[in-house]
N, C-alpha and C positions, 0 to 999 in steps of 0.2 A: 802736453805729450807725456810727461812723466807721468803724472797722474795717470794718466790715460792705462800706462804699464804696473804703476802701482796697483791699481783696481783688478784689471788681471790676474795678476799675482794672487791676491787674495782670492778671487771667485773659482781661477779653475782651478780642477781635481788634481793633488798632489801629483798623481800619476802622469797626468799629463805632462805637467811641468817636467817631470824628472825623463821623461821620453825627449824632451826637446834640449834640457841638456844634455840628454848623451848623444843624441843625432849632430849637435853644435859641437861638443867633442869627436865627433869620429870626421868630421867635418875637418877638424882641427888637424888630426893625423895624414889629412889628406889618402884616404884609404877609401877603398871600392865601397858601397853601400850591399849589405847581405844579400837585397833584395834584387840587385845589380849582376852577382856571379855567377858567371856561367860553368859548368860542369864543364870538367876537363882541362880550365884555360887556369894557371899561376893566375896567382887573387892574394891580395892584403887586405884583411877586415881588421875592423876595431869594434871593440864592445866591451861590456860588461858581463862580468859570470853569472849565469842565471842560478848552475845545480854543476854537481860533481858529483862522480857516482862510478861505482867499480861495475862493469862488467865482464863477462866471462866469454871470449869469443874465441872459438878455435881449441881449448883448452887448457888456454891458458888467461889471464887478467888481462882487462884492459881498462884504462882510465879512459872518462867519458867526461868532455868539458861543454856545455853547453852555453853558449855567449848571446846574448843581442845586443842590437843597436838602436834600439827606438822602434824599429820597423819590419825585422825580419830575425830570426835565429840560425846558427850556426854549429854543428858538433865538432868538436878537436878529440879525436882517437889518438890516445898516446897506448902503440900496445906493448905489453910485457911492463907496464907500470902498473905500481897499485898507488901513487900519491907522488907528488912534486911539491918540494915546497913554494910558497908565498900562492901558487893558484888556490882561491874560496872565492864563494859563492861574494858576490858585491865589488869584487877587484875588476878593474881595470884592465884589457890585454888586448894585442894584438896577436893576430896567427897569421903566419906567412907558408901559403901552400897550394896543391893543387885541389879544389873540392871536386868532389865525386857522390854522384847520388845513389845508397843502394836501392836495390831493387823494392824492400818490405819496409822504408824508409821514405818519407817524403822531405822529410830535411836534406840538405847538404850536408856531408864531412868532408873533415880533412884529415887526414892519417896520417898520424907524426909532424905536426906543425911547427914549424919553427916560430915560437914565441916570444913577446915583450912582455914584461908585467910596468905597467905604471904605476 
């Protein structure tokens, strides 16, 4: 049986593997699966930082935190931010909040998430 796991390991694609530990960590957090949340209802997601990125919404800044979890992605709108520290792209977080889908938007957000960094 080990072997059987060792062999794995070697044969599939990095990517794969790295999808199946963070789904086994968001696992971990005991938190809703992305793929799972429904628009309008409180939701706890976990993932990883995909991108961070400033946009300009309303006229004023907003930070744009884009997360997955192996399976689905997520946006975290912090508006009137231009940076937070410890959130980049490869960290680890949790967002606790209500998602909402816009209209020109196929993703979920969540505006102003209340956050964990691990």
């Amino acid at each position: 049986m080990a072997l059987k796991k060792f062999v794995e390991r070697l044969t599939k694609p990095v990517e794969e593997l790295d999808r199946a530990n963070l789904r086994a960590f968001c696992e971990a957090m005991q938190t809703t699966p992305i793929v799972e949340v429904e628009p309008r209802i409180p939701a706890r997601v976990a993932g990883e930082v995909k991108s961070v990125r400033i946009v300009p919404r309303a006229g004023a800044d907003a930070l744009e935190v884009v997360m997955g979890d192996g399976e689905g992605t997520l946006i975290g709108v912090f508006l009137g931010r231009r940076k937070i520290s410890g959130i980049s792209p490869g960290r680890r977080i949790v967002f606790e909040g209500v998602a909402v889908r816009e209209r020109d938007r196929k993703q979920l957000e969540i505006f102003n998430p209340i956050y964990t960094l691990i």
